[in-house]
C-alpha positions in Angstrom: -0.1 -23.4 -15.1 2.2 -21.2 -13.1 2.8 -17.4 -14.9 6.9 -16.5 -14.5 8.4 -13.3 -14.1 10.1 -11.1 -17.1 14.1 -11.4 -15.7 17.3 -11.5 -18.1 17.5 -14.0 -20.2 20.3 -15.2 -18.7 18.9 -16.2 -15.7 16.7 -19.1 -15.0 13.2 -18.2 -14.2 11.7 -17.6 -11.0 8.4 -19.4 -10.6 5.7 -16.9 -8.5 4.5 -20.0 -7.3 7.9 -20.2 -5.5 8.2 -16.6 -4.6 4.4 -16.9 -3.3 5.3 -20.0 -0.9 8.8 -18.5 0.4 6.2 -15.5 1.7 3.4 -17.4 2.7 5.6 -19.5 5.1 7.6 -16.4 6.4 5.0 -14.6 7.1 3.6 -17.6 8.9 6.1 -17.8 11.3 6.2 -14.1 11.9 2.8 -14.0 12.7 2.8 -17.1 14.8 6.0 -15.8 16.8 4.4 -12.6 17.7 1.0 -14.2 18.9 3.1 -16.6 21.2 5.0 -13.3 22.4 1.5 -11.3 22.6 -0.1 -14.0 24.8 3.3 -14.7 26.8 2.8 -11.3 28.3 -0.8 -11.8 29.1 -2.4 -10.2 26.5 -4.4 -12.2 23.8 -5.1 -11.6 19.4 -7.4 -13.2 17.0 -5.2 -13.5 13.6 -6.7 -12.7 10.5 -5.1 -13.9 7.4 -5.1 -12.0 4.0 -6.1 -12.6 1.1 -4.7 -10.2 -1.1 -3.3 -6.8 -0.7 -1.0 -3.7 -2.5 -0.7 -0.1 -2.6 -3.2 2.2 -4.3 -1.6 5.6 -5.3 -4.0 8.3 -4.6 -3.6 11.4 -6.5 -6.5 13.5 -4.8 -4.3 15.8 -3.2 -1.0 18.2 -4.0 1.3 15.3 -3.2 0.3 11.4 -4.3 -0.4 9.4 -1.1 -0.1 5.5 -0.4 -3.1 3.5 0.3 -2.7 0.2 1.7 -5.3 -2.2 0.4 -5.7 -5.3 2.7 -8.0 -8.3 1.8 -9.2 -10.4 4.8 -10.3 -13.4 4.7 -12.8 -12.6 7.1 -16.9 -11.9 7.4 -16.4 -9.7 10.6 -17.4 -6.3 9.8 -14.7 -4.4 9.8 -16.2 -0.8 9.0 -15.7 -0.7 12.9 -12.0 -0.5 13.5 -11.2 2.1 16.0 -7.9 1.9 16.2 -5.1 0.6 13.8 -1.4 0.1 15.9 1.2 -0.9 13.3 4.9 -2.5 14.6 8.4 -1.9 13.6 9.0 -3.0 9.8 11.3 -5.7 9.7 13.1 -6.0 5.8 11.6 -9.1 4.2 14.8 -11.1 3.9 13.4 -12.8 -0.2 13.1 -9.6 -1.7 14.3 -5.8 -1.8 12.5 -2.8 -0.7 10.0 -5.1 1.1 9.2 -5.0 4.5 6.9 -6.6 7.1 4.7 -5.2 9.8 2.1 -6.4 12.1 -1.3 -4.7 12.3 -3.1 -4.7 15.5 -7.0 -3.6 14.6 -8.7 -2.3 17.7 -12.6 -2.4 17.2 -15.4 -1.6 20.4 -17.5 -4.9 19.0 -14.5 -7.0 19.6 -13.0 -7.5 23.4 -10.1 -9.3 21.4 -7.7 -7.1 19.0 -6.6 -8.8 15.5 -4.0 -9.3 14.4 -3.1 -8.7 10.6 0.3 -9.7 8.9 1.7 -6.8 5.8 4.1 -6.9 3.2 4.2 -4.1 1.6 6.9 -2.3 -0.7 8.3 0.8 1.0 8.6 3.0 -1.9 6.7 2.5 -5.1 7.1 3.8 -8.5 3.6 5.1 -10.5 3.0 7.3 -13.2 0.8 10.1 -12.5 -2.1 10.8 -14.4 -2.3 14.3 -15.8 -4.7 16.8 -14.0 -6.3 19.6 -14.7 -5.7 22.2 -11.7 -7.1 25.4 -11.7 -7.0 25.9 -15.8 -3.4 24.7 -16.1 -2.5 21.4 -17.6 -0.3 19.3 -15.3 1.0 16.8 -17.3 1.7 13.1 -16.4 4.8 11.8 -14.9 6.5 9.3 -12.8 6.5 9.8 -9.2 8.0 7.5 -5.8 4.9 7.0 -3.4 6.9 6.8 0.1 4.6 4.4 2.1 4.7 5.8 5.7 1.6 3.7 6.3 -0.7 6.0 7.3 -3.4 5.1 5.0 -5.0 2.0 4.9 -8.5 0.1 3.1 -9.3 -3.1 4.5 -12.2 -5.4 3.1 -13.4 -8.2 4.0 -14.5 -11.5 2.3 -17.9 -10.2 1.7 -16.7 -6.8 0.3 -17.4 -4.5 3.8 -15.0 -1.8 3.2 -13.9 -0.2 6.1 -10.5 3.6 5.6 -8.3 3.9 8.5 -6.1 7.2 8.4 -3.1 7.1 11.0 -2.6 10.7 11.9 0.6 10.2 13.8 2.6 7.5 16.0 3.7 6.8 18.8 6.4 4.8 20.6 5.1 2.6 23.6 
């Protein structure tokens, strides 16, 4: 039994199973292109496919962050990752405010770099919980998390966790 989306009731509904297979296979082909370009230049990657992933808001500091939670399906321990290299985001042609990137994960137990496929949703609306700061009530409201993709939480197929913080980028 396939769930469908809330939409107008006016329109036909959109299956997820649909919407789930028009992804799948794009972001097949994305990742398959860019592996043929990584190894027509020399260079070699190990892909790793997802399982699941989204953004977590984190309200810990002054100003809500994004937190990109990717599931691999994967056993290699990736607590290790030394290095996170993210491409240019490419719109996702099925649906607005998506877009696609490619992951590189660098790790010193692995001569080979992985590569990781995201879709992710460029800005996100959440409602902020209220907090208590310094005596003063704060109260709740909705707020736009701007994913700049700096923060990320990968975990594996066996639960190994492993936080990545991207500092700032560079062009190469």
């Amino acid at each position: 039994m396939s769930a469908t989306n809330t939409i107008p009731e006016n329109q036909p509904p959109v299956q997820d199973a649909e919407i789930d297979l028009d992804a799948k296979t794009w972001i097949t082909e994305q990742v398959a292109n860019e592996v043929k370009r990584i190894k027509d230049v020399g260079s070699d990657v190990t892909p790793f496919k997802i399982l699941n992933c989204g953004v977590i808001p984190n309200f810990d500091q002054k100003k809500a962050k994004a937190v990109n939670r990717i599931e691999l399906d994967t056993e290699h321990n990736i607590s290790n990752i030394d290095q996170v290299m993210v491409s240019p985001a490419t719109p996702y042609p099925h649906k607005a405010n998506f877009y696609y990137v490619n992951l590189i994960l660098v790790t010193t137990s692995n001569p080979t770099p992985f590569i990781v496929p995201y879709l992710y949703q460029l800005n996100l609306k959440v409602t902020q919980p209220e907090k208590d700061l310094d005596g003063r009530k704060i109260p709740s409201k909705d707020v736009v998390l701007k994913n700049d993709l700096k923060e990320f939480l990968f975990i594996n197929k066996v639960g190994i966790r492993g936080r990545f913080s991207i500092h700032e980028y560079h062009d190469v």
